[in-house]
N, C-alpha and C positions, 0 to 999 in steps of 0.2 A: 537486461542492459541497465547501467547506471543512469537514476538521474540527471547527474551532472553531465553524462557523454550523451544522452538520447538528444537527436535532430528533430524538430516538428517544421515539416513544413505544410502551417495551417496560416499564413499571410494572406490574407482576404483584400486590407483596403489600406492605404496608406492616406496623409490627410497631412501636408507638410511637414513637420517633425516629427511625428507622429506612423506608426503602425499599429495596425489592429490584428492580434491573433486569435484566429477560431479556440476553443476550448478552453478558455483563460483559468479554470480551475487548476489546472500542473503548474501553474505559477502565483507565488504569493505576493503581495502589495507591497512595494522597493528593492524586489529582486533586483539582483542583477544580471541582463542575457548577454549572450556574446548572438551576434546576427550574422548569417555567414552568407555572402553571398554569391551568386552564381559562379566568380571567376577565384574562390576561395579566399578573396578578401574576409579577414573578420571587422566588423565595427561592433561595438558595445552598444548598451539600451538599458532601461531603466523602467520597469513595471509602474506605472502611475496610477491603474482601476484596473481590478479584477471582480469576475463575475462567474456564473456556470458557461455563457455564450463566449466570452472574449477576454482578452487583454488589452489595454492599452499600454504602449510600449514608445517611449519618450527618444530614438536614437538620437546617442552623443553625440556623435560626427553630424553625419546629413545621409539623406535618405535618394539623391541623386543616383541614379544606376539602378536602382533597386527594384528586382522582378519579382512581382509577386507569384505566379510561379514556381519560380525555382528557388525562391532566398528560403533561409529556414533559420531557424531560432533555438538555442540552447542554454538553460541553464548555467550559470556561473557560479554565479551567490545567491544565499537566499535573501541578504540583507548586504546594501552599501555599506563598504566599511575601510577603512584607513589605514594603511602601515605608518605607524606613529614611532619618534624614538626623538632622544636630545640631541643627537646630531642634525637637526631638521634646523638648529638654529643656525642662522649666516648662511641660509640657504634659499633660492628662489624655486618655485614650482608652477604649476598653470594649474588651472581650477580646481581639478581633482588630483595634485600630488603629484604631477611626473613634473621633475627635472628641467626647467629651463636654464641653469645656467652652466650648462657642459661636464656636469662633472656624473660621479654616477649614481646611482639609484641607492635612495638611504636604506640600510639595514635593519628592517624594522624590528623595535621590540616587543608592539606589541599591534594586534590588529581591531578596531575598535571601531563601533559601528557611528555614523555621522551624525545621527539622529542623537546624539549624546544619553545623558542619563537625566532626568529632572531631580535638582533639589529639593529634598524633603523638606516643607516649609520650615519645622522643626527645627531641624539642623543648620539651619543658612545665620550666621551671623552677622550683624549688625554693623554695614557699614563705616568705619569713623574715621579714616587712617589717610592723612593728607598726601596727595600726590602734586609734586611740584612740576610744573608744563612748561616754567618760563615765560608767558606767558602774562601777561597783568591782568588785564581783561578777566580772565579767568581763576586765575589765582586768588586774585583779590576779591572780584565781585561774584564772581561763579565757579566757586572751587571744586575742584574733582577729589572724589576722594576714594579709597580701595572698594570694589564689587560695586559699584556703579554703575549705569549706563546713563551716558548722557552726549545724547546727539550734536550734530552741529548742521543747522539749518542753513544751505546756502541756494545762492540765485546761479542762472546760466553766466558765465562770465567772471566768475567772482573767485578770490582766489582761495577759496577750499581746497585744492590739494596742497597748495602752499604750507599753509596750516597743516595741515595734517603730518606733511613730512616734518615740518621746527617741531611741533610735539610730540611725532616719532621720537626724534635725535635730541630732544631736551629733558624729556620727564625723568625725574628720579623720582623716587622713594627715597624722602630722608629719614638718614636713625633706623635703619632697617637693614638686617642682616641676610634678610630673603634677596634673593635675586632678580633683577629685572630682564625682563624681558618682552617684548612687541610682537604679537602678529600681527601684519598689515595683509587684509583681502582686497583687493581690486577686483571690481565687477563691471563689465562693461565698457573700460575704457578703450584710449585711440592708444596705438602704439607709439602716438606721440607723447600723451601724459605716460603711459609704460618705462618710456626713454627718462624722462623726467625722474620719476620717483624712482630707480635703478639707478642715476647718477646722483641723487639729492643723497641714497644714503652710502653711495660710496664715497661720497666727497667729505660726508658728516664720520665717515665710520661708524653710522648707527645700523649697517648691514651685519656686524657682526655680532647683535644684540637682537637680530631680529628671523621671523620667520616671512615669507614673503611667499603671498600666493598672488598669482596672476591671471587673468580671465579675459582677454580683450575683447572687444568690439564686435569680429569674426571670427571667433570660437563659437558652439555652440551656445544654444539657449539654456538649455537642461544643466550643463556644466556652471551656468552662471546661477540656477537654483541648489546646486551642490557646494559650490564655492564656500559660502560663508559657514556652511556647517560643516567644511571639511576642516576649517579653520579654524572653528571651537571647537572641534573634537581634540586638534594640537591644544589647544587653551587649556583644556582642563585637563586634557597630560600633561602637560608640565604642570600646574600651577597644585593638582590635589595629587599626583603622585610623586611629582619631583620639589614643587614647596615653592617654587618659580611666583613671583606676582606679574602676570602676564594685562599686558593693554593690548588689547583688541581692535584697530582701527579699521572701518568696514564703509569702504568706498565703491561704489557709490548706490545707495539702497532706493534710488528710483530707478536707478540699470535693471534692479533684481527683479524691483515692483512688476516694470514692464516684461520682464520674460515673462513673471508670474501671469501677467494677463497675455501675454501670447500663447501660453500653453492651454490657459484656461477656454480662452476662442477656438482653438484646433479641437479642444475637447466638444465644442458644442454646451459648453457650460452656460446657462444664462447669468448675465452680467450683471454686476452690481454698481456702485457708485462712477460714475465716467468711465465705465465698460471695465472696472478690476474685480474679482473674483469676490462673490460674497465671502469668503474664508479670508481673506487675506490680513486679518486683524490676527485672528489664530496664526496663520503662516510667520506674518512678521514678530509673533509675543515668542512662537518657537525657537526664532534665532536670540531676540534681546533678554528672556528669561535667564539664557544661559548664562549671564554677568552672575556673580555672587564670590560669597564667600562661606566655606563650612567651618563648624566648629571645630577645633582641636586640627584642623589645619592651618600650615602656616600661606601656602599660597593661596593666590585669589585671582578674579577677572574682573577685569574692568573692560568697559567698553566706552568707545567714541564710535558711532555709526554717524556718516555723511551723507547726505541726501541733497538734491538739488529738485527744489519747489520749481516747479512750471510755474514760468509767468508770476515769479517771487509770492506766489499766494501759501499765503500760512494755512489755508484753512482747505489743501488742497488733500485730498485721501490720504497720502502717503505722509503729508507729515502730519496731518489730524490725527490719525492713526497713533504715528509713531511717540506724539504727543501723552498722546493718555497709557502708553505702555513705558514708559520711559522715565526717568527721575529730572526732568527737567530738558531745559536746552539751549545750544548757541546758536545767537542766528546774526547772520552776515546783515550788513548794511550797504544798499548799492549805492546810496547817497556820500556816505564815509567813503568808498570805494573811489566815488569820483573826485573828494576832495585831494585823493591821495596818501590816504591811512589805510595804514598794514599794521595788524590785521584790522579789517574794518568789522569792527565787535559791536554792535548796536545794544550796548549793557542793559538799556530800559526794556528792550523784548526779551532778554538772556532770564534764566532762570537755574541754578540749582537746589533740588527739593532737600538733597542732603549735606549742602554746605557746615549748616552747624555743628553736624556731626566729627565733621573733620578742621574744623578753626579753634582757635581758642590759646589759654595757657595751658604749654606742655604740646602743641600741634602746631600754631602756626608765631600767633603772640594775643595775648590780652585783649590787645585794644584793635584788632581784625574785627570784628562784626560790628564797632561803630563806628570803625571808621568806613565800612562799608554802605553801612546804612546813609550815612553821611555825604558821601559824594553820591550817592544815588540821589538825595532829596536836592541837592546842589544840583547835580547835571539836570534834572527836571525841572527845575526852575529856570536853569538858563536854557533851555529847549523851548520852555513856555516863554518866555521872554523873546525868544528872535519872534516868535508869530507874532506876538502883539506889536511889535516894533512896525510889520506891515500893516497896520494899522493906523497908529501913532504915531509913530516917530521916533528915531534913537532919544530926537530934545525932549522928550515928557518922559524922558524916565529919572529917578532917582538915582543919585553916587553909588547907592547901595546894587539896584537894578542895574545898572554897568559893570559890576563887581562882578555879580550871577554871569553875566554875557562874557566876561572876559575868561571867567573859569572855565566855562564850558567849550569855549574855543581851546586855553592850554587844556583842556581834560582829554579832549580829542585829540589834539598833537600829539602831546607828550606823554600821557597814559593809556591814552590806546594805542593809537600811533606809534609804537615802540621799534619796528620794523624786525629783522631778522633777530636781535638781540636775544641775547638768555639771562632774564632778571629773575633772582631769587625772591623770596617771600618778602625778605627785610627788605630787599630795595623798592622794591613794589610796595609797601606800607610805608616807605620814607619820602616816597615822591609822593603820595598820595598826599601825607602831610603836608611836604613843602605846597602842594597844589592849595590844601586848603585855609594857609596861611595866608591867603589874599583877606579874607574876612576877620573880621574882630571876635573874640571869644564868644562874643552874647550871642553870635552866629549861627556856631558850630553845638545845638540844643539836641543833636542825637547821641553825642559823647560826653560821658557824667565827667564830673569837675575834678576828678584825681585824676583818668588817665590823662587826660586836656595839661592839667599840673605836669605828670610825669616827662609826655611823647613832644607835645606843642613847645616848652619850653625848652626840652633837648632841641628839638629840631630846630628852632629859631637861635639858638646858641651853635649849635654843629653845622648849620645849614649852608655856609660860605665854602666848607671846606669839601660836599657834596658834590657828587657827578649832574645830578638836578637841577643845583644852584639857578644856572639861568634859565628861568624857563618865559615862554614870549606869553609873559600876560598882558603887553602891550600890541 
């Protein structure tokens, strides 16, 4: 009899998601089994430890009904793997690939296992090629740029998917002949944010630029550790055999964290930091590894992965972790949030490691990284200055020290504060300026005295006839 058609019925123990089958040697580590049960129902299953005594076997569905007894277990595949093809784009699916939005089943071209391929250090290129988000915040002080990965740190409440869908439906690639395109993974959410992000990109038309995988709340657990890998596997068909620059946005990576420590407790595994899985630093660098770009290729990956900090703590597993395998990150402000700034971008935590790669002349403009630097030392000084003020007093400060405080209040309005809009690079570098036109030249000691000459005197010359123009530094 054929491997793939023999039935074992060796189902010993079940353990909530979780089966254990006697003889675990007929099966190899990510198979895939089909589980047949008593009344000829099949459910799926997914080999997670094998040994000479047993298997452990992860089923998709749920394991309610299920007789040990009588169920029995059969080979499918030996490895998970994808039907992948370019028609997947403008298309929505659930965790592992089937068809949520009524239409039918793609034609795959090719079949490819989810585990991807690692990039040869060698061969992985460099980085450097500006991606515009719209965005200010980002653009300007924490640039993204092509085979990145750079998270976005957010709190319970905070509007992270907001974000996520305007830089779905904003990013371009400019000056690039390559094609853009978005997967967006959804892990774990309510079928209420589902609802949400299904109409933000039919309303945007960024569904038709996009692939869209779906994973809710009550779908399985296991489907939600498949999810993001089913989703780089599309990533990097498009992007290194079709030439696609693909962004990857991967919501919400504490959903995933936590199956990951559900499975690892059914396993009897001993726990590691706040009961998560000692591996789980290897688990999460498997998925965010995957961002790059090869040589003599024109596509690439980028990644935005979203995570929601318990109890807003930075320093909490999942985004410690995701911190040191990552190229930097955005992190939400709930203080911003309350004043009523979208997006609320708390710049001073934000960090991109590979900004300078992708700013400059011939990328973004010249005088982007001083002017950068620039409203960073500005806004920190007027952040230092509201505390001292409970201290002192607004009346012990200086003309100049009031300047600092008024900047920092327009800096938050009007440049981060930007709301739903889609500003380019130049207008995000021209408000910036006009911002920091509040201060006298001798001020502005991060930007050398030609481009100050060039940008500062255009702007205060053009600056009447600007969308900026009034900005409430009163």
């Amino acid at each position: 009899m054929d491997l793939l058609t023999r039935e074992y019925k060796n189902v010993n123990y079940v353990s909530g998601p979780l089966i254990f089958v006697d003889k675990g040697y007929r099966f190899s580590y990510n198979s895939i089994l089909e589980i047949i049960m008593p009344n000829g129902e099949i459910r799926s299953g997914q080999v997670l430890e094998t040994s000479t005594e047993h298997a452990i076997v992860q089923v998709l569905e749920q394991t309610a009904g299920l007789d040990v007894a009588e169920t029995a277990v059969r080979l499918k595949e030996e490895i998970a793997r994808i039907g992948v093809s370019r028609d997947m784009v403008g298309r929505i699916f659930n965790g592992i690939g089937k068809p949520l939005d009524g239409l039918p089943d793609v034609i795959p071209e090719k079949f490819l296992e989810i585990t991807g391929v690692p990039i040869n250090p060698v061969s992985r290129a460099k980085p450097n090629d500006f991606i515009q988000t719209g965005v200010s915040p980002i653009d300007g002080n924490n640039t993204l740029v092509r085979g990145q990965k750079l998270p976005i740190f957010s709190g319970s409440g905070l509007p992270a998917n907001e974000l996520a869908a305007q830089i779905l439906s904003q990013s371009i690639v400019r000056g690039e002949e390559t094609q853009f395109v978005t997967v967006f993974a959804a892990m774990g959410i309510t079928s209420r944010e589902a609802a949400f992000f299904i109409k933000s990109f039919e309303d945007t038309g960024s569904i038709g630029k996009a692939v869209c995988f779906m994973n809710l709340a009550d779908d399985p657990t296991i489907e939600r550790i498949l999810t993001p890998r089913c989703a780089l596997t599309v990533a990097e068909y498009l992007a290194f055999e079709h030439d696609y620059h693909v962004l990857v946005i991967l919501t919400d990576m504490t959903n995933y964290c936590e199956a990951l420590r559900e499975i690892s407790t059914a396993r009897e595994e001993i726990p590691g930091r706040r009961g998560y899985p000692g591996y789980m630093y290897t688990d999460l660098a498997s998925i965010y590894e995957r961002a790059g770009r090869i040589k003599g290729k024109k596509g690439s990956v980028t990644q935005i992965p979203i995570l929601t900090m318990p109890d807003d703590d930075i320093t909490h597993p999942i985004a410690d972790l995701t911190g040191y395998i990552t190229e930097g990150q955005i992190v939400l402000s709930r203080h911003l949030h309350r004043l009523g700034v979208y997006p609320p971008i708390d710049v001073l935590l934000c960090l991109s490691r590979l900004m300078n790669n992708g700013i400059g002349k011939g990328k973004t403009r010249e005088d982007h990284r001083q002017v950068t630097d620039q409203l960073y030392a500005c806004y920190a000084q007027g952040r230092d200055l509201r505390r001292l003020i409970a201290i002192v007093g607004e009346e012990a400060l200086s003309e100049l020290d009031k300047k600092y405080l008024r900047f920092a209040d327009a800096f938050e309005k009007s440049f981060i504060g930007q709301g739903f809009t889609n500003r380019t690079i130049e207008e995000t570098l021209t408000l910036a300026w006009r911002l920091l036109s509040i201060f006298p030249e001798s001020e502005l000691r991060r930007i050398n005295k030609q481009v100050i000459t060039k940008y500062f005197s255009e702007i205060m010359q053009d600056g009447v006839h600007s969308p900026y123009y009034r900005l409430e530094f009163d």
